[in-house]
C-alpha positions in Angstrom: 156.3 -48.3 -100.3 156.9 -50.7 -96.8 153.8 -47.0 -95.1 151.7 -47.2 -98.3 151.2 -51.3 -97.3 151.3 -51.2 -93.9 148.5 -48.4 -94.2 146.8 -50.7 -96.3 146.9 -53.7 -94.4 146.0 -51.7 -91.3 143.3 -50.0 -92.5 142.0 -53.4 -93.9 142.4 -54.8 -90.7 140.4 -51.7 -89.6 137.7 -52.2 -92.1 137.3 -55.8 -91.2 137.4 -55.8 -87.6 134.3 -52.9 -88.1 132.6 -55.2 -90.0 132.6 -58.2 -87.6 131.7 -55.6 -84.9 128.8 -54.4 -87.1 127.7 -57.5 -88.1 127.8 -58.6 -84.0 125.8 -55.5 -83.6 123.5 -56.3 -86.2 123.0 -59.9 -84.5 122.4 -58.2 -81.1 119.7 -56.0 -82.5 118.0 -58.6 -84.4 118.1 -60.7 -81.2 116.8 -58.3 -78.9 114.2 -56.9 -81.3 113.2 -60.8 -81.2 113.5 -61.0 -77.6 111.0 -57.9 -77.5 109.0 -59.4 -79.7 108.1 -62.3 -77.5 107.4 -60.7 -74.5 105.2 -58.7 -76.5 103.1 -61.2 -77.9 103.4 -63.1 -74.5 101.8 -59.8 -72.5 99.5 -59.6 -74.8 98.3 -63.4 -74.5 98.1 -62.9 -71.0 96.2 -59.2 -70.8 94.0 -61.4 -73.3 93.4 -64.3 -70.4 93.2 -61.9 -67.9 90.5 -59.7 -69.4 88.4 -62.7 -70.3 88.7 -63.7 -66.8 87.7 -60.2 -65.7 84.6 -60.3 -68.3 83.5 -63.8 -67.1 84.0 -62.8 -63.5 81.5 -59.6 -63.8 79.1 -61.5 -66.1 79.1 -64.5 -63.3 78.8 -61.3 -60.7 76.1 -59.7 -62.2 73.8 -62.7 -62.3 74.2 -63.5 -58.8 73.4 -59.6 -58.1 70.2 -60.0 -60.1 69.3 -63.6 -59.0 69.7 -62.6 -55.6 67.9 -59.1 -56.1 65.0 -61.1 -57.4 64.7 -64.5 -55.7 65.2 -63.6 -52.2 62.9 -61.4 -49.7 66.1 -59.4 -48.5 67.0 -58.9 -52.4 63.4 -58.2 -53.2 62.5 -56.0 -50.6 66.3 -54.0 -51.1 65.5 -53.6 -54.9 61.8 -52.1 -54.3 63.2 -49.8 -51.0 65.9 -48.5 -53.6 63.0 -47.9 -56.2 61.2 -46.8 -53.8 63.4 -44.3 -52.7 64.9 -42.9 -56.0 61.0 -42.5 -57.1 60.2 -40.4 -53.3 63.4 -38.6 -53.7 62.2 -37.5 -57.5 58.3 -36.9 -56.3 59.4 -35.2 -53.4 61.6 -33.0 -54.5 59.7 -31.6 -56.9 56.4 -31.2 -54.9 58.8 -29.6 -52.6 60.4 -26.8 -55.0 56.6 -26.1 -55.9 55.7 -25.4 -52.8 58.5 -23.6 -51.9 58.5 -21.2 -54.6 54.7 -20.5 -54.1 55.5 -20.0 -50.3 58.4 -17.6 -51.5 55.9 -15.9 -53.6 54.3 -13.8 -50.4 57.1 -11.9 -49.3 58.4 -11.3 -52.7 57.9 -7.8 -53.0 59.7 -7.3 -49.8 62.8 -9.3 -50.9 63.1 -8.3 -54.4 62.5 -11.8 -55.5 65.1 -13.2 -53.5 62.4 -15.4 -51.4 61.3 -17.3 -54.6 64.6 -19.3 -54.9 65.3 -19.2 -51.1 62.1 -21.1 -50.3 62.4 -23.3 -53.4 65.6 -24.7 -52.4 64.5 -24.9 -49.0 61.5 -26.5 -50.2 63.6 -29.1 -52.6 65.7 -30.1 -49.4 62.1 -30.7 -47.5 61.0 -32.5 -50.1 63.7 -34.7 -51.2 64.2 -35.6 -47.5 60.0 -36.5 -46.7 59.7 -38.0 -50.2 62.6 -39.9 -50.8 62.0 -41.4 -46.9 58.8 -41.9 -47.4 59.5 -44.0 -50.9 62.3 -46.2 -49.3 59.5 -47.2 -46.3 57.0 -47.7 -48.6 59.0 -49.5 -51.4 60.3 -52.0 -48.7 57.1 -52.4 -47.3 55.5 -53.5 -50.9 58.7 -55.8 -51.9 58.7 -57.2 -48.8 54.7 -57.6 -48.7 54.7 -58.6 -52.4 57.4 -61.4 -52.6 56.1 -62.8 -48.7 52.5 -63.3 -50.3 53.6 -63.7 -54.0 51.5 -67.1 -54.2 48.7 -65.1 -53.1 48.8 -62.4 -55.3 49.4 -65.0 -58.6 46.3 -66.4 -57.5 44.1 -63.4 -56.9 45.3 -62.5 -60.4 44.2 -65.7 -62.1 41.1 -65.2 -60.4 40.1 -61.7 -61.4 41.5 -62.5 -64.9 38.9 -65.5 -65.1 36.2 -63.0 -63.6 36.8 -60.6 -65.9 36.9 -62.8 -69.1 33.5 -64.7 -67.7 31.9 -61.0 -67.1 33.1 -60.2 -70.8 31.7 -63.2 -72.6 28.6 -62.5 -70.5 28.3 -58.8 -72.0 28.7 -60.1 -75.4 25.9 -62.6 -74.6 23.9 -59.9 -73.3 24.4 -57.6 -76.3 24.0 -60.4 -78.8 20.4 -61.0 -77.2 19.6 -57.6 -76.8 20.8 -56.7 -80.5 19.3 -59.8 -82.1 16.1 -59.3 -80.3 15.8 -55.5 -81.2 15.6 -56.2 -85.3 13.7 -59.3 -84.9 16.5 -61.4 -86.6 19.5 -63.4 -85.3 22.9 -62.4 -84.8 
């Protein structure tokens, strides 16, 4: 009888002291599962800030690019040699292969063919070399030329447009008259 309650109270004692410690561990989980949460939410508050930073930082970036692509002569003449150049290296190149091929055309019997793509590649290389140089000069040169003498050019504009409306009314004068005089009526 004195085993059969001193097994009892010991495995009572057992039971309880596992139960605090499992409830302690409970607590610890819960805490560091709340702990977790928080830094969670926190990083994902700040990768929030910092992306919005990072969007209004390229937006900002971008429109000083364009603005300065498009309101200065360096940024003006830069942006038509770079047009310039990708149109040149396009033309070029092409006009280039073309030529090539047709030049590899001669001693194609001799080569089985092989002097078709030889001399188009070498003719692609030419090309996109002349060309695309030749489109970077000429682009600069026209940015450069247009945004120095941009008042210039707006003017001449206005002043064909104005031409061009005045020869048009004109015309329609001229056919009215013609027209109206050609039944004997009036228009």
């Amino acid at each position: 009888m004195y085993v059969k309650v001193k097994a009892v109270k010991t495995a009572e004692a057992c039971n309880s002291h596992l139960n605090s410690h499992l409830k302690a561990g409970r607590a610890r989980v819960l805490y560091l599962k709340d702990g977790a949460s928080k830094k969670i939410q926190m990083s994902k508050e700040r990768a929030k800030v910092k992306i919005d930073q990072a969007t209004t930082f390229a937006k900002v970036t971008a429109c000083d690019v364009f603005e300065g692509a498009t309101s200065t002569r360096a940024g003006v003449t830069s942006t038509a040699a770079v047009a310039g150049g990708g149109v040149g290296f396009v033309a070029g190149g092409a006009v280039g292969a073309v030529a090539g091929a047709t030049v590899g055309l001669v001693p194609a019997l001799l080569t089985f063919g092989l002097s078709i793509p030889i001399g188009a590649t070498i003719g692609l290389c030419a090309g996109v070399a002349a060309g695309g140089s030749a489109g970077v000069v000429g682009g600069g040169a026209t940015g450069f030329t247009g945004f120095t003498y941009r008042k210039e050019i707006a003017s001449s504009a206005s002043y064909m447009r104005t031409k061009a409306i005045e020869k048009a009314v004109h015309v329609r004068q001229s056919v009215k008259s013609i027209i109206g005089s050609g039944t004997g009526g009036t228009v």
